[in-house]
Each structure stands twice: as structure tokens, then as C-alpha cells.
N, C-alpha and C positions, 0 to 999 in steps of 0.2 A: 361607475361600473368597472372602468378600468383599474381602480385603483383596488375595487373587491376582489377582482382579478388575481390580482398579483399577490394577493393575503391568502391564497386558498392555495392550500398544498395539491398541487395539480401535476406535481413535474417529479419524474421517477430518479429516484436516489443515484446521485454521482459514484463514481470510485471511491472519491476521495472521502464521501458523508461514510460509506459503505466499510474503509478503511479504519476512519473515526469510531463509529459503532465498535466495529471490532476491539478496536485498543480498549475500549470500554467493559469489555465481555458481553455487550452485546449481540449475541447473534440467533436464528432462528434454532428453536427447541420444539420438539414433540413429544409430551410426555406417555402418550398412546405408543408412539415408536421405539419408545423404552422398555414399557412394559411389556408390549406384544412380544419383541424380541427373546428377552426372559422368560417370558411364559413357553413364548413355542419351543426355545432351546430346553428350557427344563420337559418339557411334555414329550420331544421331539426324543430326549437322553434317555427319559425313564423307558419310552417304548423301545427301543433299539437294546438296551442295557438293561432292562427289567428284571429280565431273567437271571441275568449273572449280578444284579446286584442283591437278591434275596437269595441267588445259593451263597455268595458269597457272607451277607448279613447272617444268615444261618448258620455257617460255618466259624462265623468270629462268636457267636450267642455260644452254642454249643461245648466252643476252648475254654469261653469264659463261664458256664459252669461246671466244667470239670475240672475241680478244682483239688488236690491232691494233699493227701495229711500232711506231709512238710510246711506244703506254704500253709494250712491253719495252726500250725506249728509256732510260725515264724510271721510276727505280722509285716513285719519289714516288708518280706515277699509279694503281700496284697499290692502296693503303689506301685513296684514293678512293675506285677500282673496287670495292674490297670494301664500303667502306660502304655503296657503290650499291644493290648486291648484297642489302645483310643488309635496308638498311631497306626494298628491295621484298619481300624473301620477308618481312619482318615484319605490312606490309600486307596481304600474302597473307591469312594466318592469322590477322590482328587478331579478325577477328568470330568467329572458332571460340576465339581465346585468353577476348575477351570475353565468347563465353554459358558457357565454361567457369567464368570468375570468376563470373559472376552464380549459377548455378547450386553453386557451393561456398558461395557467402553462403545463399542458401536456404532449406538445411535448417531452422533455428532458428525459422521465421519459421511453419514447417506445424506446428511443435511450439507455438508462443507459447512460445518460451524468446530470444528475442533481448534480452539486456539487457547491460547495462555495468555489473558489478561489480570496482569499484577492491579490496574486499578476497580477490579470487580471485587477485590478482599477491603478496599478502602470502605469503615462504614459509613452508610448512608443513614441521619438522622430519620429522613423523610418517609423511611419508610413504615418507622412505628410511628408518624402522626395517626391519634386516632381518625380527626374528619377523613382524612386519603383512605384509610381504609375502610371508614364505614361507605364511602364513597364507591371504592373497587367493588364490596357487595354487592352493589347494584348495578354493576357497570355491561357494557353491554356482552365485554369478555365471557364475567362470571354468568351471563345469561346462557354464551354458548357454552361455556364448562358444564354448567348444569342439562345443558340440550345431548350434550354430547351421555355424559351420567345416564339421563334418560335413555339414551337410546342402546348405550352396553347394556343395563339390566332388562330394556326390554329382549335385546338381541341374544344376551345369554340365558334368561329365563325362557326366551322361545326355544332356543336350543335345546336347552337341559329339557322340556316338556317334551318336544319331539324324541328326543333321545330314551326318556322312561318309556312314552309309547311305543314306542319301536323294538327297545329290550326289554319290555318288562316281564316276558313269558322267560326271560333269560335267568333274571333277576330271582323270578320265582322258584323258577329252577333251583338255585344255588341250595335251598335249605334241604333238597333230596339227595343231593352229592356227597358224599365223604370229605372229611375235615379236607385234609392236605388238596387233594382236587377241588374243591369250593374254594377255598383262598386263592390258588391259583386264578380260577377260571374268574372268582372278585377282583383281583389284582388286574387282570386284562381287562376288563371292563371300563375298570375306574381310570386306570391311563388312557383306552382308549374313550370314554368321554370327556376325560380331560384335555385329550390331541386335539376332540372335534369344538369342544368350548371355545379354544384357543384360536384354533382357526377363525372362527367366526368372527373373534375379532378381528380379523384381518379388514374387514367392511369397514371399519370406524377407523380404522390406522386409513386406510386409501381417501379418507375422504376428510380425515384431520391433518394431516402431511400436509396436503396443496392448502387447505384454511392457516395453517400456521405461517406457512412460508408466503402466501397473502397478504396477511395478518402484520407481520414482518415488515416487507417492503414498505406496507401503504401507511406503515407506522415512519417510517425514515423518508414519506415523501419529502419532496421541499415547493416550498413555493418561488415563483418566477426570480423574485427581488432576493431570498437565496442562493438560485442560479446562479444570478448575473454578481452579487454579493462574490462568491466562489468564484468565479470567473476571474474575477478582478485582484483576487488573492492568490490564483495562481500564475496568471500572468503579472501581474503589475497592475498597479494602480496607473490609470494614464499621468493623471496629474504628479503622481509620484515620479515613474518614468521621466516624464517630462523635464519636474526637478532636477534629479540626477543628470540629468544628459547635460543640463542647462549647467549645474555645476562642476562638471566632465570639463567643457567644453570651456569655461573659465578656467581652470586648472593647466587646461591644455594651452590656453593663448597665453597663462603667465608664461608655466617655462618655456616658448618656441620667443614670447619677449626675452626672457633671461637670455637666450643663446645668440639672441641679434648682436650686444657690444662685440663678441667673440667672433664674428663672421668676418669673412676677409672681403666681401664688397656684397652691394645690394643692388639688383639690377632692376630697373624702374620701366614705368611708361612715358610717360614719368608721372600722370597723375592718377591712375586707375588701378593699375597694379604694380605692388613689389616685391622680391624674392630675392632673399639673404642665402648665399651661397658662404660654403667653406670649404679648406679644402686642407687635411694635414700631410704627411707625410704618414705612409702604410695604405692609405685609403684607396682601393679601386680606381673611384670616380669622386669629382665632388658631390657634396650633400647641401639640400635643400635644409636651412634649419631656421626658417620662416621664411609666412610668405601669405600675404590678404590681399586687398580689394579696397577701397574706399575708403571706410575712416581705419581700416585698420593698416595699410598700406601706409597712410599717413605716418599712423602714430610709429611704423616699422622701419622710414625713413628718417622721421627725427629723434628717433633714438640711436640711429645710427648717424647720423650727422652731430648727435650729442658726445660721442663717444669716437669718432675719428674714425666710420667704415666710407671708406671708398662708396661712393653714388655712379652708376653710371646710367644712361638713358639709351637704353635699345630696346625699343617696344615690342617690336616681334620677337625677342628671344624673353622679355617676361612675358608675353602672355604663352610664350608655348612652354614657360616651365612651369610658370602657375598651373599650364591645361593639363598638362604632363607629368607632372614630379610628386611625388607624394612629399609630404612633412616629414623627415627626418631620414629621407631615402634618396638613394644615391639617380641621378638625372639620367635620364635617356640616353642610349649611347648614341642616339643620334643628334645631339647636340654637344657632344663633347668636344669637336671640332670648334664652336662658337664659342662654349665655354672656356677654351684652353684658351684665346684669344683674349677673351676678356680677364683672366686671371694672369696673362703674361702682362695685359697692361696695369692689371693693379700692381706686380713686383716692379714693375719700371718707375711707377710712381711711388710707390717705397722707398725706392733707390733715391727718387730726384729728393724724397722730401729729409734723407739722410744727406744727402753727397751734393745735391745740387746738381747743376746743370741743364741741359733743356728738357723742358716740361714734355712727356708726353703725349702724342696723340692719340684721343680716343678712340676706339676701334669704331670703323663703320661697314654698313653693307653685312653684316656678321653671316655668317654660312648656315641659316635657322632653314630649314627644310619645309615648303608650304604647306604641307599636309599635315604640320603638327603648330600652324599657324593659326587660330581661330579669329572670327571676323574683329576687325579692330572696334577697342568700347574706347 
């Protein structure tokens, strides 16, 4: 049961699935919120501008048959005259052409689906296989497509019937009217049951919007072993992690060994821990440039005893720089006092091991302050 669990798309789309889609061109569409829009902006333009676009239509018909014995004269003059012609009726309609374009950009924009994905022009073979698509026909999609179908024609033919009823003594009317006033008062009619069609659809867009955007997510769900799949790709793989640090961590004991021959003494427990100090000329303070515990204490002594670093055994001043001292970072000032002692006697013994004479004594009792002492291992 657990295991069917975690197969079943149960668990709501990440950012990052969310993000993916996208790049894809994936993203939620309404083809009802396209069309409604269109519709109403055209029904919405013609009522408001009706009037002035048939005085206006009228007045360009009228230029254009009065047409004048020169230009039948001159046929040249007719493509003129018709340019004339086309680019005023163009103007005419400019601004019903233009809230119709504005109005087809739109849609994507009430969804938050406007984006630019270059891999949505990649072709996909898949999708003229025929089985997929005899498939799609049947799918539960095209079930609701057709429900939705069903219910515009029922919704605008109940419309349109209610609307005959309602004007039809209107309608009847029109053949008693005079020319010019009959087309008018047809003209009003016909936009305004075109306004009311349109609206109606407004019912199928409110109730196709939230189905698509539905539709959408529960399609990008993911399942658990997804989740945690994701999870694991955006943090790190542990094991991965794990590797890396573990190879980090080798990397980092080579060179803190590289830097032990170069140290000017290694201050010991002398068996638990040790801490290779150096110290040049410019430097602040000395630097810590290795420094372990157990076997690696070991191998940080006899590399240093391979290579002629000064040893010295003062336990409480390694364990408080081991406790204290970061790796390749200059020591506490509160042990500079200790330290300065123990590096005058490594110069002393530099001296003795050039010049001779008596052997130094090692520094004892060192001025290591208890509080940066930790309990002896």
C-alpha cells in the first residue's frame, strides 16, 4: 500500500516542476477567455461606434462613386482612387482593428501564462501519431470540450430564442418603416443582440477558467518519490554531499601536510595532539599551519621530525591551540606570551645547531591561561 502511495500523483506542483513547464510553453490556456474577449470587445466597439462607423462607411461609398470624367479618362487614376478609398475605410476601423488585437493578446496575461518558450517551436513527432490521437478523441478532455460545445449552443440558442420573443413585434415592425430608418433601427437590433449573445457567454468562460487552471495543476501534480527525488536535486544528494566533503577534507589534510616541513616547530602533547606553528617576518602573529589528534598528530610529528622541525612537548599550550586556533589562522592573542617563548627557544636552538655551544633549555611552566585550557586527553 505504501509503495502505491507514493506512485499516485498526490502532491501539488513545486516551483521548480512549475518553472520547468514553463520553459516548455507549458502553461495554462482558456480558449473560451480568448474568444469571449473578442467577441465582447467587437460587440462592445460596434455599439459605442456604430453610428459613426456607417456615417463614416457612407461617406467613403458615396466619394467612391463619384467618380469624375477625368479619372474615366485616365485609367491610371482608378488605383489611385482605390487606394484612396482602402486606406480611409482602413482608418475607419483602425481602432476596432486595434482593441480587437489588444484584446486577442490578453487572454494569457489574466491567466499569468504569458511567456516565451523557444523549446514549444521544437517539433514534436508525437504528436501526429495516429493511436494518440485517435486516443485524445476519446479522452476524457475531449469529453469536457464537447460538454462545454453542448452547453454554448444550448446557452446561445436559448438566448437568441428569448431575444426573437421579446423583439419580435420589433422586428415586425421594421418592414413598415422607411428605407433609411429601417436599417437603422436593424442595425441597433442586430448589435444589440449581438452584445446580449456575447455576454451570455460570460457563464461558460466563469466556469471554464477555474476547469482549466484545475485541469493545469492536477496535470503537473507529482508524486511523493518526485518530491523527495526534487528535493534531493536541489539540495544535494546526501551521499553526494557526503563524497565531496569527504574529498574536501582529503584535499585539505594534503596541503596542511605540505606546509608541516616549512613550520618552524610543532608543539606536541606529546601523544594526543599536535600543532605546527610558523612564524615569518611581516606576520602579526604566528600561524597555525597544521594541526590533529591521534593518527594524524602522529603522522604531523614524523613528518616533521623527517625533515628537521623542532618538537617540543607542552601539553597545555597544544591542546589550547588545537582548542583555539583555526587552520591556517593566526593564534590567540592570548597566547602569544607562550608562544613567543617557545619560538625564542626554537632560534636558540638554531643557533646551538649552527655555532654550537650549550644546548638550550626547553621552555617550562608556559604562561597558557586556564580558561583556554581544555580537560587533559
Amino acid at each position: 500500500m505504501a509503495e502505491d502511495s507514493d506512485l499516485e500523483r498526490t502532491e501539488e506542483p513545486t516551483g521548480r516542476r512549475l518553472s520547468q513547464a514553463r520553459e516548455k510553453g507549458q502553461v495554462p490556456h482558456s480558449r473560451e477567455l480568448g474568444s469571449f474577449l473578442v467577441l465582447i470587445v467587437a460587440a462592445s466597439g460596434l455599439w459605442m461606434m456604430g453610428g459613426w462607423f456607417v456615417e463614416r462607411s457612407m461617406a467613403i461609398a458615396r466619394k467612391g462613386f463619384a467618380i469624375e470624367p477625368q479619372t474615366l479618362r485616365e485609367p491610371a487614376q482608378m488605383l489611385v482612387r482605390l487606394s484612396d478609398l482602402s486606406t480611409d475605410t482602413a482608418l475607419v476601423f483602425a481602432p476596432l482593428f486595434g482593441l480587437l488585437l489588444l484584446a486577442a493578446i490578453l487572454p494569457p496575461f489574466f491567466l499569468n501564462a504569458w511567456v516565451f518558450a523557444p523549446k514549444a517551436f521544437v517539433p514534436d513527432l508525437s504528436r501526429i501519431n495516429p493511436l494518440a490521437g485517435f486516443g485524445r478523441m476519446f479522452s476524457w478532455n475531449s469529453l469536457m470540450e464537447l460538454a462545454k460545445a453542448a452547453l454554448k449552443a444550448l446557452l446561445v440558442g436559448g438566448v437568441g430564442a428569448l431575444l426573437l420573443w421579446r423583439e419580435h413585434d420589433e422586428i415586425l415592425g421594421l418592414l413598415a418603416q422607411p428605407l433609411e430608418n429601417g436599417l437603422a433601427h436593424a442595425g441597433h437590433l442586430i448589435v444589440y443582440s449581438f452584445l446580449l449573445l456575447v455576454a451570455a457567454l460570460a457563464l461558460v468562460v466563469a466556469a471554464d477558467v477555474p476547469f482549466q487552471l484545475w485541469q493545469y495543476f492536477d496535470k503537473l501534480k507529482m508524486t511523493k518519490e518526485e518530491v523527495k527525488q526534487e528535493m534531493k536535486e536541489m539540495e544535494g544528494d546526501p551521499q553526494v554531499k557526503g563524497r565531496i566533503r569527504s574529498l574536501q577534507m582529503q584535499a585539505a589534510k594534503k596541503r596542511m601536510m605540505a606546509a608541516v616541513p616549512k613550520a618552524d616547530v610543532i608543539v606536541t602533547n606529546p601523544t594526543h595532539f599536535a600543532v605546527a606553528l610558523s612564524y615569518k617576518a611581516g606576520m602579526v602573529a604566528p600561524k597555525v599551519v597544521a594541526k590533529g589528534m591521534g593518527e594524524v598528530a602522529r603522522k604531523i610529528k614524523e613528518l616533521g621530525a623527517e625533515h628537521g622541525v623542532p618538537l617540543l612537548e607542552a601539553p597545555p599550550l597544544a591542546r589550547a591551540l588545537y582548542r583555539h586556533a583555526g587552520l591556517d589562522a593566526e593564534i590567540p592573542s592570548a597566547l602569544y606570551t607562550a608562544v613567543a617563548e617557545v619560538l625564542a627557544y626554537v632560534y636558540q636552538l638554531a643557533n646551538w645547531r649552527s655555532g654550537g655551544g650549550a644546548y638550550p633549555n626547553p621552555p617550562k611552566d608556559l604562561p597558557v591561561p586556564p580558561e583556554l585550557v581544555p580537560e587533559a586527553a
